[in-house]
C-alpha positions in Angstrom: 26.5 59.3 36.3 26.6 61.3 32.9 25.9 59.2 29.7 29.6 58.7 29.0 30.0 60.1 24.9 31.4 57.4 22.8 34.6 56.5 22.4 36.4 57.2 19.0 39.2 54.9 19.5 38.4 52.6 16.7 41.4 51.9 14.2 44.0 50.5 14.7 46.6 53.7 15.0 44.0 55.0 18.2 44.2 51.6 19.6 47.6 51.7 19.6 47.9 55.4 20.3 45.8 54.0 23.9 48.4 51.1 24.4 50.9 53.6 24.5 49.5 55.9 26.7 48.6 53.7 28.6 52.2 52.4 29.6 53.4 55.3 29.7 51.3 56.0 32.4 52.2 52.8 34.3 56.0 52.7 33.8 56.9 55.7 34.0 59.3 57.4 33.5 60.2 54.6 30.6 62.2 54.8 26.7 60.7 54.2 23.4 62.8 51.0 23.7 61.2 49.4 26.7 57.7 50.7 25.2 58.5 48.6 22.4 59.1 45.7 24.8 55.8 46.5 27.0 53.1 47.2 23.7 54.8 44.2 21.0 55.1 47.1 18.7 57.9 48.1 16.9 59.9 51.2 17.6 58.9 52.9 14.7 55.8 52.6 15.7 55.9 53.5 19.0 57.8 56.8 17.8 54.9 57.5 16.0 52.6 57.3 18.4 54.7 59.6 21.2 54.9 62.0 18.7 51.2 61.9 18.3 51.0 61.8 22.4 53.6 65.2 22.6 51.6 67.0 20.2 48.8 66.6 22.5 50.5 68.0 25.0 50.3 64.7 26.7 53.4 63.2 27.4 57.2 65.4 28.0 60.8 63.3 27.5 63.5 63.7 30.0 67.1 63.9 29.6 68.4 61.1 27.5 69.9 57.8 29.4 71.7 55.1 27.5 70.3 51.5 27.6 72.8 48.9 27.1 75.9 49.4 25.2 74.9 49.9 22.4 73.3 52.7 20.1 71.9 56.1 21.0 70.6 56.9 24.8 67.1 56.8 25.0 65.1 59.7 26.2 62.8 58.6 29.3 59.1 59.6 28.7 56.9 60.7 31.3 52.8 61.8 31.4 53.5 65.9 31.5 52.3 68.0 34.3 50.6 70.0 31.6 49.2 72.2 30.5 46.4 69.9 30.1 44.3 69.5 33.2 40.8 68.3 34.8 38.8 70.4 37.5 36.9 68.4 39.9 34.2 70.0 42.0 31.9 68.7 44.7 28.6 69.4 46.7 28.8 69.0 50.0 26.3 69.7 52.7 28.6 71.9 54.4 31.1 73.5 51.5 31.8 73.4 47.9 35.0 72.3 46.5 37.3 72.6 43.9 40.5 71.2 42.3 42.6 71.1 39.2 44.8 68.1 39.0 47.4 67.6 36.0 48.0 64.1 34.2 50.5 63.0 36.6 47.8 63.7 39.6 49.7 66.5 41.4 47.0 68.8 43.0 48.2 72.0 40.7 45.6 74.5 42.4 42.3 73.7 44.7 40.0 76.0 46.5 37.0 75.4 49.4 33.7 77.6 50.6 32.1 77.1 53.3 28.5 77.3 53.2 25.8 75.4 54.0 23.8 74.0 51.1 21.2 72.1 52.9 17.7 73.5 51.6 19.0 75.7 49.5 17.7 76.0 46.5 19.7 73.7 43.8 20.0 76.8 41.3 21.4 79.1 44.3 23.8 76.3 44.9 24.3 76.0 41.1 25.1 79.2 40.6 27.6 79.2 43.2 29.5 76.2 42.4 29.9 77.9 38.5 31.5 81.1 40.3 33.9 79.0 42.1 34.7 76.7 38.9 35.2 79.5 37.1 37.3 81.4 39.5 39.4 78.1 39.9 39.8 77.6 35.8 41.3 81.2 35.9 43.5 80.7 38.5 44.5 77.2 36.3 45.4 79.4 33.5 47.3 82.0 35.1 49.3 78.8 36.0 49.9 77.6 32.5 47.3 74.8 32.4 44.3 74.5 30.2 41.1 72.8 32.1 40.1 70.6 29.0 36.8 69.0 31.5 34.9 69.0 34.6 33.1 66.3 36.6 31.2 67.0 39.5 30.8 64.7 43.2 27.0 65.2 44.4 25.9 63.9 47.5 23.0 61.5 46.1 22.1 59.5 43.6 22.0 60.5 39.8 19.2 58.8 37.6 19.8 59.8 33.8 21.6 63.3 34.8 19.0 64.0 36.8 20.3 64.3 40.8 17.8 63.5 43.9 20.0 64.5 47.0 17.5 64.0 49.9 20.1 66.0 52.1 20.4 68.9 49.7 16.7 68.8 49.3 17.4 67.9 45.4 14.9 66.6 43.4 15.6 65.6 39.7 17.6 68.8 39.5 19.5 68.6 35.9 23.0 69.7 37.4 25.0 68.5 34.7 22.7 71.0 31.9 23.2 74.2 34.6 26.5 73.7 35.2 27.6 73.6 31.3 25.4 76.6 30.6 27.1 78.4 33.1 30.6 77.4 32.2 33.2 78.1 29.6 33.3 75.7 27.0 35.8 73.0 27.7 36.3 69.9 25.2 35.6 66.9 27.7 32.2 68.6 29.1 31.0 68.3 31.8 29.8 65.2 33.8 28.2 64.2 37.4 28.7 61.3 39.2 27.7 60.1 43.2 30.4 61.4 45.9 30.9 58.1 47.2 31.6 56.5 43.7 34.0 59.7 42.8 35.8 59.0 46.7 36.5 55.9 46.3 38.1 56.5 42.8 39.7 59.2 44.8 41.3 56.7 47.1 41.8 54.2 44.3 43.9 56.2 42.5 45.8 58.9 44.6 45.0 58.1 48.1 44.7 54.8 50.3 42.8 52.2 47.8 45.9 52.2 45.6 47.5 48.4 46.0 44.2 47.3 48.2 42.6 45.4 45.2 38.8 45.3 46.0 37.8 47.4 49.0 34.8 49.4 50.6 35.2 53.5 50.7 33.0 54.9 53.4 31.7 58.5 52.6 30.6 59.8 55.8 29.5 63.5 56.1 25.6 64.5 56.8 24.6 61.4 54.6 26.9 58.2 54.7 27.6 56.3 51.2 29.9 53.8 50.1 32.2 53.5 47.0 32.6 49.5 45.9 35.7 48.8 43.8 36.1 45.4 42.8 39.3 44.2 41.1 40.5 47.6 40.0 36.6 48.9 39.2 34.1 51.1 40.3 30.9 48.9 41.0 28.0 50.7 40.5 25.2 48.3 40.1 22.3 47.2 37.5 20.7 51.3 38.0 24.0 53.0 39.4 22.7 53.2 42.5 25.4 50.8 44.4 26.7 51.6 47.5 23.5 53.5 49.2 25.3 52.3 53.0 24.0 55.5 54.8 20.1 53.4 54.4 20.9 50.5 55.9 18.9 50.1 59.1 20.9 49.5 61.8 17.8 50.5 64.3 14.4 49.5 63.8 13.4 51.3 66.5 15.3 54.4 65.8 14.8 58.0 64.9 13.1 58.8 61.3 15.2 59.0 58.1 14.6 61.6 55.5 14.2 58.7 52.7 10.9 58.3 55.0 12.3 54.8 56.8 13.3 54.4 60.7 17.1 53.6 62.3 19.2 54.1 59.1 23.3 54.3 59.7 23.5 57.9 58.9 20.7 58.9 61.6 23.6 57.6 64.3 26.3 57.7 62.5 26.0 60.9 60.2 27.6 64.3 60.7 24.7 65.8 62.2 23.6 62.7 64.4 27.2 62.3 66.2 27.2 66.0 66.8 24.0 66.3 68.1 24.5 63.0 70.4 28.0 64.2 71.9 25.6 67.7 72.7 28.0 69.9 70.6 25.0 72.5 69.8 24.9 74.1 66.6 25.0 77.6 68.1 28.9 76.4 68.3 29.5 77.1 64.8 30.0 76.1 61.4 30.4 72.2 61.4 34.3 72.3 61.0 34.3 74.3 63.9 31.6 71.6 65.3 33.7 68.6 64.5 36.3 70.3 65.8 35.1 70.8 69.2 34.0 67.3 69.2 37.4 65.7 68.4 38.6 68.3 71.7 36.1 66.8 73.6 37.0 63.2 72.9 40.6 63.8 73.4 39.4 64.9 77.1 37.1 61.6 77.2 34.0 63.6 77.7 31.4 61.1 78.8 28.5 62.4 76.0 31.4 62.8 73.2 32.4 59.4 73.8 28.8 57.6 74.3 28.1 59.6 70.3 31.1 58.0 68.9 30.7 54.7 70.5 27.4 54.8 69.0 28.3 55.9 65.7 31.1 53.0 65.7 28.3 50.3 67.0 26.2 51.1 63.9 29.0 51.4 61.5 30.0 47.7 62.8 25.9 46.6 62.0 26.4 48.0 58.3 29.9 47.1 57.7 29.6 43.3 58.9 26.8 42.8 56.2 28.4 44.5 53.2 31.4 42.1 54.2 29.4 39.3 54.2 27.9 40.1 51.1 31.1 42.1 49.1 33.8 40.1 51.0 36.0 43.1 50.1 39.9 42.9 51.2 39.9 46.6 52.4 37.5 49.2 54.3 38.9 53.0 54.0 37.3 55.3 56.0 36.5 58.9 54.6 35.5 62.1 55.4 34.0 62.3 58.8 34.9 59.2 59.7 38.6 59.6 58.5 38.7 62.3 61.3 37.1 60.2 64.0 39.1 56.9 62.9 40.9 56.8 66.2 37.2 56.3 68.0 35.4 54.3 65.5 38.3 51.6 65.0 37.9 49.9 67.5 34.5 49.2 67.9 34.2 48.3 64.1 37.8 46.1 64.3 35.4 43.9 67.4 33.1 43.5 65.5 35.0 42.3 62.2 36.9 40.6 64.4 37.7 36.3 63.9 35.2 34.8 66.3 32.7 37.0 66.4 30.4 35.0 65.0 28.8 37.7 62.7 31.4 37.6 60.1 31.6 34.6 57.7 34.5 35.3 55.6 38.5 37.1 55.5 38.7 39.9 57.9 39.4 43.0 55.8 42.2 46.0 56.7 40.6 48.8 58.0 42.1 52.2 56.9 41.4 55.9 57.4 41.7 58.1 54.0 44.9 59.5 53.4 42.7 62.3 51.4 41.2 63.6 54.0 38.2 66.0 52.6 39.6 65.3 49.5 38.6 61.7 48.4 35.7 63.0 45.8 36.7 66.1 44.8 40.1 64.4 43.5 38.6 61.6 42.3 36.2 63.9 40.4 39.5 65.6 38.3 40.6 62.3 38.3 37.9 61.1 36.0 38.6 63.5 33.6 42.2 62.4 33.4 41.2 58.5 33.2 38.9 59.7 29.9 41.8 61.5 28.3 44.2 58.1 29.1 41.4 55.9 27.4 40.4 58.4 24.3 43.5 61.0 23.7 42.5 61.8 20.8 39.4 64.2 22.3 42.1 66.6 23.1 42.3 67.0 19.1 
């Protein structure tokens, strides 16, 4: 992920102006007088800081209820739906996304291509990512919202900005530095971060992670990732490079793996393995239209579509019952691909998490599908943005 810039909340005033905020954000919609209550700061203070927090365009008041019996009615405050916003974007092997969510997390305006990035060369891909953030970012302002930062979900693993995504054919390739030369200047920059790590965020904070404490996000498209949240937090291990599921070998006898080993989970359980498996031949289409057919072909338990799946669940069950062991997480969400497939891969994945399987050491976790759909990252990358506005308002200034 990109070097985060340091924070400037240093004095006392920005600390509090962050304790504020930050309740705000949890209680809301909530008065000056239970703010008071929540931060152990007096009301004069905390009518300092929401004036601060209005001028930045940060937080709106509603109409005015009374609060005992007693003095004035208090006027409910609430984070505003803008005009400040974050745009999220993602690399995909199949499409490139876009969103711009406000601070309350409403979706205000989002926007998909299709295209197939797989080889392609990472300025090409570059290039056309910057026309679609920058077609988005109008379309925000013609809205009333002012993008004030962009963060970006790449399919790989990031090493001091520098992105190798073995399924893109990415090597080193400085995404962050292209993308802010290409784009208009915004105050919060911009900033990369692993798809997996920006899904699971996604889930954590607008989609099924919320309420699941620690849990395991799946990431499952050509390459399969994972997202590890533990009490609230992203995990991302000693060199960021947590969560690297889609390598586990689940076959040692299997087929070859682009990162040069034999048997890993995405070569059965990857976009592009459960399509081929189930025979749904790329002269069908685009690989919506691909998945598609396969899900039709499941519905009408076709033998080959059904052995695929099976397969891809089988493997899933391998990976998943050692990252329990080791994570013991209370929650598995399922995204992307295997969001759509979650009625076929349940199953064999619940038998083998099951009690008395003898494989599993510890608490059975939930199992859920993503309620985000194609989503998870692309949120979660807009998301960020937000979540560095909450903990450093005062970049807005």
């Amino acid at each position: 992920m990109s070097t985060p810039r340091p924070t400037r909340v240093g004095t006392m005033r920005e600390r509090n102006l962050v304790l504020v905020l930050g309740e705000i954000a949890r209680h809301q919609p909530v008065t000056r007088a239970r703010l008071a209550e929540l931060t152990g700061l007096t009301k004069t203070t905390v009518t300092a800081q929401v004036a601060t927090l209005e001028e930045l365009r940060l937080v709106t008041g509603a109409l005015p209820v009374r609060e005992g019996t007693r003095g004035r009615p208090g006027a409910p405050l609430s984070l505003a739906p803008g005009p400040v916003a974050g745009l999220g974007l993602e690399v995909n092997g199949h499409y490139l996304a876009a969103c711009v969510l406000d601070p309350t997390g409403a979706v205000r305006v989002r926007e998909s291509l299709v295209c197939d990035n797989r080889g392609r060369e990472p300025q090409e891909t570059v290039a056309a990512l910057a026309a679609l953030a920058r077609r988005i970012t109008a379309r925000a302002a013609t809205a009333g919202l002012d993008v004030v930062g962009t963060a970006v979900a790449l399919p790989g693993v990031i090493v001091e900005d520098r992105v190798n995504a073995p399924n893109l054919g990415w090597e080193a390739v400085p995404a962050a530095a292209l993308l802010t030369d290409a784009l208009p200047a915004q105050a919060l920059g911009v900033t990369v971060d692993n798809e997996a790590n920006l899904g699971a965020l996604g889930e954590l904070w607008y989609g099924a992670g919320r309420g699941a404490g620690s849990y395991l996000y799946l990431s499952g498209e050509t390459g399969i990732g994972a997202g590890i949240v533990v009490d609230g937090e992203l995990f991302r291990g000693a060199h960021g490079a947590a969560g690297e599921l889609g390598h586990v070998v689940v076959d040692p006898d299997g087929p070859a793996c682009r990162c040069g080993g034999t048997g890993c989970l995405e070569r059965v359980a990857g976009l592009d393995a459960v399509l081929g498996a189930a025979g749904v031949s790329a002269a069908s289409g685009r690989s919506e239209t691909r998945l598609a057919e396969l899900i039709r072909r499941l519905h009408d338990h076709d033998h080959d579509a059904v052995l695929a799946v099976g397969a891809a669940g089988r493997g899933l069950a391998v990976a998943l019952v050692g990252a329990v062991n080791l994570l013991d997480p209370d929650t598995i969400v399922l995204g992307g691909l295997h969001a759509r497939l979650a009625p076929w891969l349940i199953p064999p994945i619940e038998a083998a998490l099951a009690p008395g399987g003898g494989t599993l050491r510890g608490r059975t976790p939930a199992l859920r599908a993503s309620t985000l759909a194609a989503e998870s990252a692309v949120r979660g990358a807009a998301g960020t943005v937000l979540a560095r506005i909450l903990t450093d308002p005062l970049d807005l200034a």
